[in-house]
KENUFI-841828 format. One record per residue (C-alpha): z, x, y; residue number from 1. Coordinates in steps of 0.5 Angstrom, whole numbers. Each point is the difference from the previous one (the first is absolute). Layout:
N
<<Z; X; Y>; NUM>
...
//
This chain:
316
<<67; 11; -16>; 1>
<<-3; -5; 4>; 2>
<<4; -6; 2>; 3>
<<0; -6; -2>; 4>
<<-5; -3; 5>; 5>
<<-5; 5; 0>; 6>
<<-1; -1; -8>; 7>
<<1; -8; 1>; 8>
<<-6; 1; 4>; 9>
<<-6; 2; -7>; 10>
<<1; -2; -7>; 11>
<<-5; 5; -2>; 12>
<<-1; -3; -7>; 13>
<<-1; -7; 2>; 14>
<<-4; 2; 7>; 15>
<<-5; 4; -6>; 16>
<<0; -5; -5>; 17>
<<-2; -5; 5>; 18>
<<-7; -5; -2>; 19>
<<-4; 0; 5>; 20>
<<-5; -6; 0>; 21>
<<-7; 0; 0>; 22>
<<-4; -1; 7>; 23>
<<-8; -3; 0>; 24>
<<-3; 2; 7>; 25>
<<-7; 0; 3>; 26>
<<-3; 4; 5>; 27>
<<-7; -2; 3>; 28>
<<-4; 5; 3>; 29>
<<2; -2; 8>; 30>
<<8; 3; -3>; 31>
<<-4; 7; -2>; 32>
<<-5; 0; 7>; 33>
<<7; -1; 4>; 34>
<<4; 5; -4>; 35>
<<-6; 5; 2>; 36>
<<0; -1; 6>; 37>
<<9; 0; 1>; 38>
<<-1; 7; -3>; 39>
<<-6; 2; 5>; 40>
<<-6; 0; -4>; 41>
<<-5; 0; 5>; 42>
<<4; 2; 6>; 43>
<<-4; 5; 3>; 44>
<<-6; -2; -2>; 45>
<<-3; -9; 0>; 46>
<<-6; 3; -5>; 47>
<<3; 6; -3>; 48>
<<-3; 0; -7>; 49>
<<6; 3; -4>; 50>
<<4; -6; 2>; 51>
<<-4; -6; 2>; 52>
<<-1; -2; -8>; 53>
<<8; -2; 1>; 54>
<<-1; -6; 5>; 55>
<<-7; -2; 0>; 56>
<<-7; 1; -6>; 57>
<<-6; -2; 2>; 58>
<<-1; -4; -7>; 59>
<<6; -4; 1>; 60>
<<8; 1; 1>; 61>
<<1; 0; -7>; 62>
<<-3; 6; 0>; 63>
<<4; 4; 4>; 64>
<<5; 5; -3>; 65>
<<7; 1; 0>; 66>
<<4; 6; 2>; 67>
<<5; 2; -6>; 68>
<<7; -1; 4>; 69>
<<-3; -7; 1>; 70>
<<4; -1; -7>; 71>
<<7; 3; 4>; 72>
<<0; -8; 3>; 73>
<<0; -2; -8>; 74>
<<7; 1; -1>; 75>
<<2; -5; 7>; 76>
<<-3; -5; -5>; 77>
<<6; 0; -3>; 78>
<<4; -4; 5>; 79>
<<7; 2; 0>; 80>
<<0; 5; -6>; 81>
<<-3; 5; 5>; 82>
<<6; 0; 4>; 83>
<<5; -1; -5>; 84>
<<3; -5; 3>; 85>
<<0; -5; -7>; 86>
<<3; 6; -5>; 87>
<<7; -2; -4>; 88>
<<5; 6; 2>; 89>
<<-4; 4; 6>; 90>
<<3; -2; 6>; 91>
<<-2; 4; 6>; 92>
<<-1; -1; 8>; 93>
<<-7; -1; 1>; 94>
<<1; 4; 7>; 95>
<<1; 6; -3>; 96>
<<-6; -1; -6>; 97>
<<-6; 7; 1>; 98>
<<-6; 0; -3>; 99>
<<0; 7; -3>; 100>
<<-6; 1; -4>; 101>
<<-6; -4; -3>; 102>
<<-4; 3; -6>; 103>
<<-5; -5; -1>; 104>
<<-5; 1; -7>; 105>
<<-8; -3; 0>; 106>
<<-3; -2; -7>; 107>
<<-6; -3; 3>; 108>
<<-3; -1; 7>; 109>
<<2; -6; 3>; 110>
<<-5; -7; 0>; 111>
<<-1; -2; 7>; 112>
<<4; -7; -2>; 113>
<<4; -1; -6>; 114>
<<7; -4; -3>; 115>
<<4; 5; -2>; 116>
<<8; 0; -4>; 117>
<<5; 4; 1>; 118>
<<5; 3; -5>; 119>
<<6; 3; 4>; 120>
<<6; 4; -3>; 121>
<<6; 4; 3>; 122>
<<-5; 7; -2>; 123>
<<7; 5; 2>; 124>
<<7; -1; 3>; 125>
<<4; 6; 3>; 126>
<<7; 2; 3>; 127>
<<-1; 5; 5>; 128>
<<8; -2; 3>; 129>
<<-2; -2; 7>; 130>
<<-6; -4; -2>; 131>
<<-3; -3; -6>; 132>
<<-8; 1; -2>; 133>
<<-3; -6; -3>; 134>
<<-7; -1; -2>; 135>
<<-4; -5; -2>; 136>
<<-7; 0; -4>; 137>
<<-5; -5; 0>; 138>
<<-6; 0; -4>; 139>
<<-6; -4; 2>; 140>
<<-5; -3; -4>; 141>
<<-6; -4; 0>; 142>
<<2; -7; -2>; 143>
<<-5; -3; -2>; 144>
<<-3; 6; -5>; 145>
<<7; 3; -1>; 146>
<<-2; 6; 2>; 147>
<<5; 6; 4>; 148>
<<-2; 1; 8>; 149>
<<5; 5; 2>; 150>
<<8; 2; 0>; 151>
<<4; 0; 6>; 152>
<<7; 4; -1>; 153>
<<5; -1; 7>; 154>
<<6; 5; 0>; 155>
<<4; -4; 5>; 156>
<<6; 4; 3>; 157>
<<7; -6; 2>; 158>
<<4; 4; 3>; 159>
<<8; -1; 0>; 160>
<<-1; -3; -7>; 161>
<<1; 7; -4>; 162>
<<6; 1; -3>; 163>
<<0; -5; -7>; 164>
<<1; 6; -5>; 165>
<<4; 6; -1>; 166>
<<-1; 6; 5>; 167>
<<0; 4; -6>; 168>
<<-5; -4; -3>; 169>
<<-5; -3; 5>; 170>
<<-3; -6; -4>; 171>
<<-7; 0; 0>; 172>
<<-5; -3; -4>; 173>
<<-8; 0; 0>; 174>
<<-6; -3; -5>; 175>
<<-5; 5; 1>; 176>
<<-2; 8; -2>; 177>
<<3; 3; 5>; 178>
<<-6; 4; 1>; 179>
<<-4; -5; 2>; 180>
<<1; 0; 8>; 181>
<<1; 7; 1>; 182>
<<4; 3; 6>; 183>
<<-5; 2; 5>; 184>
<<0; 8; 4>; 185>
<<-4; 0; 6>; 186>
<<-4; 6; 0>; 187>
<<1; 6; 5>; 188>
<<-7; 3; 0>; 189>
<<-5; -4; 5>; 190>
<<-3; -7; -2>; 191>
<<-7; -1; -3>; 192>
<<0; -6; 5>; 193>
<<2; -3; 6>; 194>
<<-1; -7; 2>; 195>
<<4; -3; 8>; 196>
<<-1; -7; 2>; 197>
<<4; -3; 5>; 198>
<<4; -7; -2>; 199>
<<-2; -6; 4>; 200>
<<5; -2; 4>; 201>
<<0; -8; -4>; 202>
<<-1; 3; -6>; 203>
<<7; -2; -2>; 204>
<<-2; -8; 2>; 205>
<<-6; 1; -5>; 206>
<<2; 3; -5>; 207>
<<6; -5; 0>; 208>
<<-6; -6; -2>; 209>
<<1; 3; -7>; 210>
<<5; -3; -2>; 211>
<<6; 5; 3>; 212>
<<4; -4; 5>; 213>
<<5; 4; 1>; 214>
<<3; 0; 7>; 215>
<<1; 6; 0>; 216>
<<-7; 2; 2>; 217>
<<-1; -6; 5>; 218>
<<7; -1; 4>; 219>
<<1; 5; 5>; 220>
<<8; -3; 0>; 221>
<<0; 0; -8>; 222>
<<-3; 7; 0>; 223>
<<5; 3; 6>; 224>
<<6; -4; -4>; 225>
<<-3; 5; -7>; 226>
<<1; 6; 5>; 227>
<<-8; 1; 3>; 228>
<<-3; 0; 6>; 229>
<<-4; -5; -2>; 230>
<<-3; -4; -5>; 231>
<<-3; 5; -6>; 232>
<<-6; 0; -4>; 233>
<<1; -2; -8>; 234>
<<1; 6; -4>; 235>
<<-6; -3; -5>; 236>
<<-5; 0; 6>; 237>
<<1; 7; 1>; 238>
<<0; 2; -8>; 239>
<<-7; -5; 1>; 240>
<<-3; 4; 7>; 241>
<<2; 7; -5>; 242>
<<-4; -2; -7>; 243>
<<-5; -2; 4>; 244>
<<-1; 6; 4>; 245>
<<0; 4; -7>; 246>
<<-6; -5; -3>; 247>
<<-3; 1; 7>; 248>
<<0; 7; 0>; 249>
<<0; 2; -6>; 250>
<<-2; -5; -5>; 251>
<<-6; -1; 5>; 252>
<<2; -7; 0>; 253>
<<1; -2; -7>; 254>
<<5; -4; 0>; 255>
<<0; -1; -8>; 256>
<<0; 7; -1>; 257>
<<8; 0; 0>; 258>
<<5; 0; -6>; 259>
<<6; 0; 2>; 260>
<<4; 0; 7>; 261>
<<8; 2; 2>; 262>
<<2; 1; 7>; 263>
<<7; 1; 1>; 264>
<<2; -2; 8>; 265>
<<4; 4; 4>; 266>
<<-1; -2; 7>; 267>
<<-2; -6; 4>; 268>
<<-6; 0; 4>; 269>
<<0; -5; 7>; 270>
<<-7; -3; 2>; 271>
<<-5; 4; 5>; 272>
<<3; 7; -3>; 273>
<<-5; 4; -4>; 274>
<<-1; 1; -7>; 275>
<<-2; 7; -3>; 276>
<<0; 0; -8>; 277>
<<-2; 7; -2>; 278>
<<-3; 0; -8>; 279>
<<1; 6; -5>; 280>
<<-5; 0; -6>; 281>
<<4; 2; -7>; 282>
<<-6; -2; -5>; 283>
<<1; -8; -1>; 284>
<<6; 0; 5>; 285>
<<0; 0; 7>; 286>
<<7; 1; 3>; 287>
<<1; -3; 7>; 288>
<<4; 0; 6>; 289>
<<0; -4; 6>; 290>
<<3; 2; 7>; 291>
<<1; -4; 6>; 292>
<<-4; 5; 5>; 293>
<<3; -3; 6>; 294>
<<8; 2; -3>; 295>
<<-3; 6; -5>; 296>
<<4; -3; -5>; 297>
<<-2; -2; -7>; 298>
<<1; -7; -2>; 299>
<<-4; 0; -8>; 300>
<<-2; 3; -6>; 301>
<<-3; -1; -6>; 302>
<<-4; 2; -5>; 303>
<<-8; -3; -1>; 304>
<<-3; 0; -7>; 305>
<<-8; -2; -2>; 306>
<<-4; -1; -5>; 307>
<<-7; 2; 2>; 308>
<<0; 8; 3>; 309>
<<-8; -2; 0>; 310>
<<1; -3; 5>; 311>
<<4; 4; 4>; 312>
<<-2; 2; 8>; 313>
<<-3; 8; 0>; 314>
<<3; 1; 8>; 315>
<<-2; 7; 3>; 316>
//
């Protein structure tokens, strides 16, 4: 049986029952260029025509386009709530919280400025012993005509806090069709497409200017104290550089082709390493898998949906 501190650490059904409050944010156009460029738009080529339409239009900034991923910034937004400091019956050591999966849902493209308000709720809870899984869902809609933009769903693993039900039952409770983020297989058979491009090594300092100020990827003492050599990059950045590639190299840079995005992270990646993300096409999916060239070792994979196969690349 779990002992009597482990199960004092979660209540499930006050942690599930809990209200989040709504959050009214803006974003400008400034917000979306510093987020394209955090997630290496741009990074090879100043004038390269598949990217410079994320920092700069010729008619105007408010013209330029939005990445996807920029949404995975919404739920930051939400002050507390995304850190789950502020939930009744959820006590966990913030050291020991992993970021373990963002599944993110896109109803519209994204305006180039916008207010927005965000709905949160606890989407899953799960006891897995050792740890406990939690996720949270937020859903962004455009504030002034109500409209939905997107859905962010984070699954945060809190190790140590595992172990407030019966091993014999593990409790574990989710909100929505099982089905709707699938597990995901990488293919074993040569991938319809390759794409490498090497980290820059301030990559993490700029990507931090959107909003994720984490000590972990800037100081050197936090990021040795936390087990690495030196500071890492965010995992959202990386899932930022993979969908990107995809987009690119796919979607020949149709950033509002996506539907759906999941990335589940395996690994960390430091700064200046390279980034290979190889592309399998399954119809209107695309299964991916990102490695670290230097240390041959996967770090993401996920899945990539689209609306419009019109659009697609024909590659040779």
């Amino acid at each position: 049986m779990a002992s009597s501190s482990s199960a004092a650490r979660i209540d499930p059904e006050i942690v599930i029952s809990h209200k989040f409050p709504e959050v009214t944010f803006s974003y400008s156009e400034r917000d979306a260029a510093i987020y394209a460029l955090g997630v290496g738009a741009c990074g090879r080529d100043a004038v390269d025509e598949k990217e410079l339409k994320y920092v700069f239009h010729q008619d105007g900034q408010q013209f330029i386009e939005v990445l996807p991923t920029f949404a995975a910034l919404f739920q930051f937004k939400n002050n507390k709530s995304f850190i789950l400091t502020d939930i009744p019956g959820l006590d966990f050591d913030p050291k020991l919280l992993l970021h373990g999966q963002q599944y993110i849902e896109i109803y519209k493209p994204f305006p180039s400025s916008c207010s927005v308000k965000n709905k949160v709720t606890v989407a899953g809870l799960h006891d897995k012993g050792k740890a406990a899984i939690i996720e949270i869902e937020t859903t962004s809609y455009i504030e002034e005509s109500g409209e939905a933009l997107c859905t962010n769903r984070s699954a945060l693993y809190l190790r140590g806090s595992g172990g407030f039900s019966k091993p014999s039952k593990p409790y574990s409770y989710t909100n929505y069709p099982a089905d709707q983020v699938s597990s995901v297989s990488v293919p074993k058979h040569k991938p319809s497409v390759k794409y490498e491009e090497q980290i820059p090594q301030s990559q993490a300092l700029l990507y931090r200017l959107s909003g994720d100020y984490n000590p972990l990827h800037s100081d050197p003492m936090v990021a040795k104290i936390a087990g690495f050599d030196r500071p890492i990059l965010h995992g959202l950045c990386s899932l930022g550089f993979a969908i990107r590639a995809i987009i690119r190299s796919i979607c020949n840079g149709d950033s509002t082709a996506v539907r759906s995005i999941f990335g589940r992270f395996l690994l960390h990646v430091y700064p200046g390493e390279s980034l290979i993300t190889e592309m399998w096409i399954e119809g209107p999916k695309v299964i991916y898998q990102t490695k670290v060239k230097e240390r041959n070792k996967a770090v993401l994979s996920g899945e990539y949906y689209w609306l419009r196969l019109v659009r697609l690349y024909v590659w040779k």
